[in-house]
PASE-713542 format. One record per residue (C-alpha): residue number from 1; x, y, z. Coordinates in pm, 1 decimal, m for minus. Each point is the difference from the previous one (the first is absolute). Layout:
// PASE-713542
REC     k         xx         yy         zz
REC   NUM          X          Y          Z
...
// end
This chain:
// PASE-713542
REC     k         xx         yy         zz
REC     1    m5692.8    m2325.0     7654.1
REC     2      347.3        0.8       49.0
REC     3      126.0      233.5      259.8
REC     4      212.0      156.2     m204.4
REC     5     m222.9       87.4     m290.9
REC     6     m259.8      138.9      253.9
REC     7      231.0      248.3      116.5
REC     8       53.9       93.2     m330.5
REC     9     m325.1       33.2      m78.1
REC    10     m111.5      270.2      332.2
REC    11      390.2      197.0     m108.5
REC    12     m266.4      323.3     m134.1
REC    13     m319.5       77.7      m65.1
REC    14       20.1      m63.4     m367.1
REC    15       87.1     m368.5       27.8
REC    16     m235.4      m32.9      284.4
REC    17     m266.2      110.7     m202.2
REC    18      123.3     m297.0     m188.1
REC    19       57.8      160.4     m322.3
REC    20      252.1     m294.0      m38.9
REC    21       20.4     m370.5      156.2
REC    22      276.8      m74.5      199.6
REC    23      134.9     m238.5     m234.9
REC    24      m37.6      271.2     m259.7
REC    25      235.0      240.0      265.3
REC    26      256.1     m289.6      118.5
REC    27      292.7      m20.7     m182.8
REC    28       38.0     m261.3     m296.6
REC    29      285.5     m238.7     m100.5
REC    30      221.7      106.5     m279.7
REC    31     m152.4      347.0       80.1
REC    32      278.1      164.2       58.7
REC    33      212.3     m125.3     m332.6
REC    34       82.9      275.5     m216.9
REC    35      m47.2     m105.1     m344.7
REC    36      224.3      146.1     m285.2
REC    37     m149.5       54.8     m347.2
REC    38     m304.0      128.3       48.4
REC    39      m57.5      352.4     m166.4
REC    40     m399.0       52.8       68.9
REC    41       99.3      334.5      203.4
REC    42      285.4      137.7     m139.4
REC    43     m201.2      277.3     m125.6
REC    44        6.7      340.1      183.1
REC    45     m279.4       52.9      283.7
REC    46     m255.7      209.7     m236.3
REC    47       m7.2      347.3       53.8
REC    48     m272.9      170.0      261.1
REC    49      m80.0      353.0      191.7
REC    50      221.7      m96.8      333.8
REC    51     m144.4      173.8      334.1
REC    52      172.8      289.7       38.6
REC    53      309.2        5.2      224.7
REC    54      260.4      226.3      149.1
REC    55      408.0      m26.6      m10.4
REC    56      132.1     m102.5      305.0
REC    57      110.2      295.5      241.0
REC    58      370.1       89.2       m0.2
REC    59       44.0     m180.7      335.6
REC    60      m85.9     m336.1     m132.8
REC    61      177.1      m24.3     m302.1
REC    62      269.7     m232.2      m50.1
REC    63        8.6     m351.0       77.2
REC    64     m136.2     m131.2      350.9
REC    65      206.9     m314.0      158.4
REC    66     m183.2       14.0      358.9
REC    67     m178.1      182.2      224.0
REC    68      147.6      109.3      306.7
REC    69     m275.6      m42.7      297.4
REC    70      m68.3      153.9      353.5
REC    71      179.4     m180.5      251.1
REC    72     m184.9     m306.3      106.2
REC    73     m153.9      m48.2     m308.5
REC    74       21.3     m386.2     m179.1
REC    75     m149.7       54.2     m323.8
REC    76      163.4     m168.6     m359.6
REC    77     m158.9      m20.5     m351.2
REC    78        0.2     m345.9     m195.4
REC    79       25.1      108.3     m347.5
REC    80      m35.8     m218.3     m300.3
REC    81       42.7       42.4     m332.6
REC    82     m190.6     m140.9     m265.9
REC    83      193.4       97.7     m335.5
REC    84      m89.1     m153.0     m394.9
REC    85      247.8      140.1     m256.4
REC    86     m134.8      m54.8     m384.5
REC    87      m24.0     m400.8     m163.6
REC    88      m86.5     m132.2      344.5
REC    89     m274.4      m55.1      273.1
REC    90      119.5        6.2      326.8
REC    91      m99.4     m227.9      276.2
REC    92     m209.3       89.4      279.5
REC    93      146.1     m192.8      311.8
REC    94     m315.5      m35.1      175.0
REC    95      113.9     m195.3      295.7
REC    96      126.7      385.7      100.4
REC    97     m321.3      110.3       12.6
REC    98     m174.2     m317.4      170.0
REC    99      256.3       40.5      287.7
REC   100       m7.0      386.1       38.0
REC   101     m384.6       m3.3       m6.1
REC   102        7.2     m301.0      229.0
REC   103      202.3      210.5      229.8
REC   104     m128.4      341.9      m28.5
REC   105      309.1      112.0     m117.4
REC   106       30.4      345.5     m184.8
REC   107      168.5       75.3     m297.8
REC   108       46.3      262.4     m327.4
REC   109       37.3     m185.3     m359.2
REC   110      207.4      201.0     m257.9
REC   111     m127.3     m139.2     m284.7
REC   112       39.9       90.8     m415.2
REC   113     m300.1       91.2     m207.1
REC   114       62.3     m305.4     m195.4
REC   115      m67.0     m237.1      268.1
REC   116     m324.7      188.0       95.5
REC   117     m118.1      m73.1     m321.0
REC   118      134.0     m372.4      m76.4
REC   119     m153.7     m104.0      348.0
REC   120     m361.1      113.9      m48.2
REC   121     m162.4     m272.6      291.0
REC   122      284.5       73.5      271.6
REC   123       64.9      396.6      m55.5
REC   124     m332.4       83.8      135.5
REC   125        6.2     m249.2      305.4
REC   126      318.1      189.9       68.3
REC   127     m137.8      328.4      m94.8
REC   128     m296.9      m71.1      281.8
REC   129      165.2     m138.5      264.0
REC   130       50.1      261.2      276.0
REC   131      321.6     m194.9       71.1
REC   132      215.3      114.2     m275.5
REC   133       64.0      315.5     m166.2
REC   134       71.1       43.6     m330.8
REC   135      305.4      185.5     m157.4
REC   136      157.9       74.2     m361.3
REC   137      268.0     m181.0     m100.0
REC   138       21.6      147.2     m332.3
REC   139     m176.3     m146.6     m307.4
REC   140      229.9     m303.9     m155.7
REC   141      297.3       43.5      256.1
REC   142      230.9      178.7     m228.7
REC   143      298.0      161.5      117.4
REC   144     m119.9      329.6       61.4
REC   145      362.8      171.4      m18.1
REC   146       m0.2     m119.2     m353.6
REC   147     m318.4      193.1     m100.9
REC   148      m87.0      380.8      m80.5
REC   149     m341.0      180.6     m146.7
REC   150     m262.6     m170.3      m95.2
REC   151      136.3     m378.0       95.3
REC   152       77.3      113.3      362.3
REC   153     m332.6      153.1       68.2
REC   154     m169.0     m317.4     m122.9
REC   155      210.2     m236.4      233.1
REC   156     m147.6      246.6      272.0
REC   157     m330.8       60.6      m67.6
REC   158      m81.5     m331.7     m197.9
REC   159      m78.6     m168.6      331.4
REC   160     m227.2      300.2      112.7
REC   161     m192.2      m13.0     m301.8
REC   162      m58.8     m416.6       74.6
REC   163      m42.8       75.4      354.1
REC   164     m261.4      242.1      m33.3
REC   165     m204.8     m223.4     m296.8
REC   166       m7.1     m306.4      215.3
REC   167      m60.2      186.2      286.3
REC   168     m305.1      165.4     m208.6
REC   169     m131.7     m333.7     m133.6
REC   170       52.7     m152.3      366.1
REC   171     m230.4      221.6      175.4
REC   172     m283.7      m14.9     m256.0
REC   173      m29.4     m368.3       63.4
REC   174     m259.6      m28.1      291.0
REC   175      202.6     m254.2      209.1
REC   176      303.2      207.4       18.0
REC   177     m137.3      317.3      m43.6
REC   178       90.9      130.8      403.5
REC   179      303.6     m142.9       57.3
REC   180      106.8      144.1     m342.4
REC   181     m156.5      341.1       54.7
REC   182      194.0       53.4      327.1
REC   183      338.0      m94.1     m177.2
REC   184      202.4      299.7     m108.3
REC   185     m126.0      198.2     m336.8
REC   186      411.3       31.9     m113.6
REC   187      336.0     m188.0       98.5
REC   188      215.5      233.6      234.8
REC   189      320.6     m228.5      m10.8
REC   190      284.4     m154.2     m276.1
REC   191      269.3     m207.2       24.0
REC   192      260.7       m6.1     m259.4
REC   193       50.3     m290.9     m212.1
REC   194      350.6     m117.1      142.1
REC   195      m12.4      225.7      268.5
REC   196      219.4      229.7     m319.6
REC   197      m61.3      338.6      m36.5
REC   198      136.9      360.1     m100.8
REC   199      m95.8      385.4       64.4
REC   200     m238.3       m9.9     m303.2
REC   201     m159.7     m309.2       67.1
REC   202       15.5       64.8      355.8
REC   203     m171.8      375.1       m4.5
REC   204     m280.8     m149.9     m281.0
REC   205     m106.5     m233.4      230.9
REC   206     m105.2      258.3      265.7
REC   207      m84.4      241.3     m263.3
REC   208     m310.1     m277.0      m52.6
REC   209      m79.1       48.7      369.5
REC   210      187.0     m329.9       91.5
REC   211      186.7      m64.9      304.0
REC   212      337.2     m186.5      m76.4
REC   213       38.1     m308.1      222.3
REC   214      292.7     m195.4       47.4
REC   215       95.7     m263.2      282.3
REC   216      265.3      m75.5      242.1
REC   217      m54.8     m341.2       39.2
REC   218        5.1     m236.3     m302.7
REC   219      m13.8     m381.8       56.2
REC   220      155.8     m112.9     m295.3
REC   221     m307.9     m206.7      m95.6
REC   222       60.4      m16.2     m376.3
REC   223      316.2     m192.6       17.3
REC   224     m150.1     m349.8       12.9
REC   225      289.4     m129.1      218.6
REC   226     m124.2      253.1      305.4
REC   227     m191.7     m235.9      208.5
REC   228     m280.4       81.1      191.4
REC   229      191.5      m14.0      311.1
REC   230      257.4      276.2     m125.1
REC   231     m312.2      196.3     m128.9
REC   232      m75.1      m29.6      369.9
REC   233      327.4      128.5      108.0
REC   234      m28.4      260.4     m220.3
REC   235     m292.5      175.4      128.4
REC   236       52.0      m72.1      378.2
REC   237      363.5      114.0      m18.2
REC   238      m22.0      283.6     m215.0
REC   239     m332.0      181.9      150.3
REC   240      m58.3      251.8      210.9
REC   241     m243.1      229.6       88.0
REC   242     m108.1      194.0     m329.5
REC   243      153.0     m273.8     m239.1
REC   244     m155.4       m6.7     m331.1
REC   245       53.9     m382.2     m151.0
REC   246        7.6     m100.1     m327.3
REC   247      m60.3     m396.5     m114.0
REC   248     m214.6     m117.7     m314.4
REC   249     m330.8     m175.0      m44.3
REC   250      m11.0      m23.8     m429.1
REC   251      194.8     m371.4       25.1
REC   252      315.8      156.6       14.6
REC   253      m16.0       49.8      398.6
REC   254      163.9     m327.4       59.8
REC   255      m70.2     m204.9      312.7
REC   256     m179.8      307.3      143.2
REC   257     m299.1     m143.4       25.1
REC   258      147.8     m262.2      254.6
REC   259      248.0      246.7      159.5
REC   260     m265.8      226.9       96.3
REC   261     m122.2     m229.2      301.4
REC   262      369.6      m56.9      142.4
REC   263       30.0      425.8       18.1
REC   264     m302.4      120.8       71.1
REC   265      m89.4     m168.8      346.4
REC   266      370.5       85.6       82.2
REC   267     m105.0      358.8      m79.9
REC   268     m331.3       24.6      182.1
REC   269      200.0     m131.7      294.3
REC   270      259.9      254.5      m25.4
REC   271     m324.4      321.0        7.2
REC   272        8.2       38.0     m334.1
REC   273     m349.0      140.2     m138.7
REC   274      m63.9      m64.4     m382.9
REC   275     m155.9      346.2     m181.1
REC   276       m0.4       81.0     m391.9
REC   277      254.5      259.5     m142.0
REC   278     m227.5      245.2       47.6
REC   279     m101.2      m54.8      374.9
REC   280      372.5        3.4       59.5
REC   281       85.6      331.9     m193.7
REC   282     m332.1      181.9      229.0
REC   283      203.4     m136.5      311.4
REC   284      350.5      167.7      m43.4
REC   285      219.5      195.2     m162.5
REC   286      179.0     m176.3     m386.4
REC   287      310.0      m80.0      m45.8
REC   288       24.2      154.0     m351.1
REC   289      352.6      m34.5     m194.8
REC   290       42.9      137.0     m368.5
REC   291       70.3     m292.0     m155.4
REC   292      m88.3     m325.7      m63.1
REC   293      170.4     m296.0       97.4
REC   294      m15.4     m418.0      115.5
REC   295      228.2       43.1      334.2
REC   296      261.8      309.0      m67.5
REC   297        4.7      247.6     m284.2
REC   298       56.3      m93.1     m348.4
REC   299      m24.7     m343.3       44.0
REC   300     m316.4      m22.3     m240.3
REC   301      255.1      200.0     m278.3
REC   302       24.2     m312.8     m187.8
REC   303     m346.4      m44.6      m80.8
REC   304       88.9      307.5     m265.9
REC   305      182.6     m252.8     m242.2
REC   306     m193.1     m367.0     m160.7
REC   307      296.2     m192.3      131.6
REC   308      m99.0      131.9      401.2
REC   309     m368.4     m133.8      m50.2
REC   310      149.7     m382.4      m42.0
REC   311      304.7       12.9      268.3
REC   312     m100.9     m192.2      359.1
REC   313     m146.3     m334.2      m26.1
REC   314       79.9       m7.4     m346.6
REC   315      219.9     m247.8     m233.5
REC   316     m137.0     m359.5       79.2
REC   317     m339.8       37.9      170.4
REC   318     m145.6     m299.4     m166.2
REC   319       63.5     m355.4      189.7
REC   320      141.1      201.0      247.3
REC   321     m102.0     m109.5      370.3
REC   322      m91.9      383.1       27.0
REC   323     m270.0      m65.2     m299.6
REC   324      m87.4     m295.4      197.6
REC   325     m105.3      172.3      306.0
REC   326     m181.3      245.4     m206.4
REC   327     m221.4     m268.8     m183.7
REC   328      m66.4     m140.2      352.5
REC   329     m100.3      305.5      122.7
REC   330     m398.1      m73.4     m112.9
REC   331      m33.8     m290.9      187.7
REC   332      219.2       77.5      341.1
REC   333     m225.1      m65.8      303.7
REC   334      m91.6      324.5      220.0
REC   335       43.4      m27.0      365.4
REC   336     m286.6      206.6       92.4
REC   337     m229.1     m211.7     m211.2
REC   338     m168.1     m287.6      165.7
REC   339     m293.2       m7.8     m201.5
REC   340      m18.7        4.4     m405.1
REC   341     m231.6      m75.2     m262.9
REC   342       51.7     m325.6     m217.4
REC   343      264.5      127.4     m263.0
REC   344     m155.4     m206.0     m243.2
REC   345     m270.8      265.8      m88.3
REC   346      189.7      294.6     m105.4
REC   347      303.4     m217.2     m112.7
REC   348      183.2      127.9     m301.5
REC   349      378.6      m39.6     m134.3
REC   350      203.5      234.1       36.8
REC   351      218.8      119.8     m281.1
REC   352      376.5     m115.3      m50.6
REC   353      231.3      249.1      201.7
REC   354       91.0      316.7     m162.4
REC   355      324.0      m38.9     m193.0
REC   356       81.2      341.5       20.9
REC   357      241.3      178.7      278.7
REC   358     m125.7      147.6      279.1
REC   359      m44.9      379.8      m72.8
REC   360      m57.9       99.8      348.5
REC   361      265.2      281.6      200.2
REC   362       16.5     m161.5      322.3
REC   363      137.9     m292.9      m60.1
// end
């Protein structure tokens, strides 16, 4: 068995229970393609009883950036977001996953109700995996600063309602029935869509008993002309103890999946331990702000007009040598892997790059 995959396979007791193969748990090619079109979930989660929940105490509202730890202390969360907005399946860029199981690594994944439900076979490997911790990241990654009533409290409890169903319909199947069991009943965290938010938005989110989490390290991974090795640079420059980091892992984290080696030994080496969001909030005291933003206030304001949505990478993405390095993106070779399987067996073709701009804040 390739080395690799056997690691994969002993990552938690679910898996080594062998509820999947570890073909069926490596990543695939093409995997990671989003693919535009496809409507089969644009459909609100269906409604459900939610387990009841408290708003957040008056000393944790707001939006948290980092943590601020006891002196001595090395500890940063790897967060990564795995966002679907309506007439689209997102990709799932499992060559994250193979390398952060294959290293032990720790991490929180914001991720929208939609994608729960469009990626029935790798949600609940996720959801099981002691490894990762799940967080909302709204339903159908609407601009939440654009919403009021009835459409706001959907974008925040739509993924709660998924969560909770899957989670339900997890633990009754005997395989992953204990590793499901011990996750949590209810999500406890949200990211905004855009990092964009207002008071309203802002206080409705912790009204549903949800921390707001930020970052203060991004890595620019959705502009497909940041290579892996300034994805590196990103993280080893820009972290420090009680950094919260923010990349992607739907197909629109580009070149993460290879810039993850080049950082992460260079972090290890540096003391750096890696916990989930919420190990890291239980070890300090938040940095909480009252607003939401990228890298300084307002500069997620535009995101409140159509035009701001399609500004960045946009105007000319197609033939572009950036769109080039994106489509190459599924078959770049990982340093860390020495061992594969035959790519013949899960082979598929990818879809044609997106045509549309970039809609993503940090860029």
């Amino acid at each position: 068995m390739p080395l690799v995959l056997a690691v994969l396979l002993a990552a938690s007791p679910a898996f080594a229970q062998r509820c999947v193969t570890p073909a069926e748990l490596a990543s695939r090619p093409g995997e990671e393609h989003p693919v535009k079109g496809d409507h089969r979930f644009d459909a609100a989660e269906p409604a459900r009883q939610l387990n009841p929940f408290s708003p957040v105490p008056a000393n944790l509202r707001g939006a948290i950036r980092r943590v601020e730890l006891p002196r001595g202390r090395k500890l940063i969360a790897l967060t990564f977001d795995l966002c679907e907005q309506p007439g689209e399946i997102a990709g799932y860029d499992g060559a994250i996953f193979d390398y952060l199981r294959a290293q032990g690594i720790k991490a929180t994944l914001f991720t929208g109700g939609k994608w729960m439900r469009s990626h029935g076979t790798r949600f609940p490997q996720l959801l099981t995996d002691p490894l990762f911790e799940i967080a909302n990241h709204a339903s159908a990654h609407r601009n939440l600063r654009l919403l009021s009533g009835a459409s706001l409290e959907a974008e925040i409890s739509g993924p709660q309602r998924a969560y909770e169903a899957i989670r339900e319909t997890t633990a009754a199947n005997q395989c992953y029935a204990p590793a499901a069991k011990s996750t949590p009943q209810r999500l406890g965290l949200f990211r905004f869509p855009y990092g964009a938010c207002n008071d309203a938005a802002l206080a409705a989110v912790n009204d549903a008993g949800l921390l707001a989490i930020q970052w203060d390290v991004s890595t620019g991974d959705p502009s497909p002309g940041t290579s892996a090795q300034e994805i590196a640079n990103a993280m080893v420059r820009g972290v420090r103890p009680g950094s919260i980091v923010i990349s992607h892992a739907n197909g629109r984290g580009f070149h993460t999946a290879a810039g993850l080696p080049l950082a992460i030994p260079r972090l290890k080496a540096a003391g750096y331990e890696f916990v989930t969001v919420t190990e890291l909030l239980a070890a300090g005291k938040p940095v909480i702000v009252p607003a939401c933003y990228n890298n300084k206030p307002g500069d997620t304001d535009r995101y409140d007009h159509p035009l701001g949505l399609h500004v960045g990478l946009a105007g000319g993405l197609a033939g572009s040598s950036k769109t080039k390095a994106a489509a190459a993106h599924g078959a770049q070779s990982l340093p860390w892997q020495t061992q594969t399987e035959p790519a013949a067996k899960h082979a598929v073709k990818p879809p044609p790059p997106a045509k549309e701009p970039s809609i993503w804040p940090w860029q």
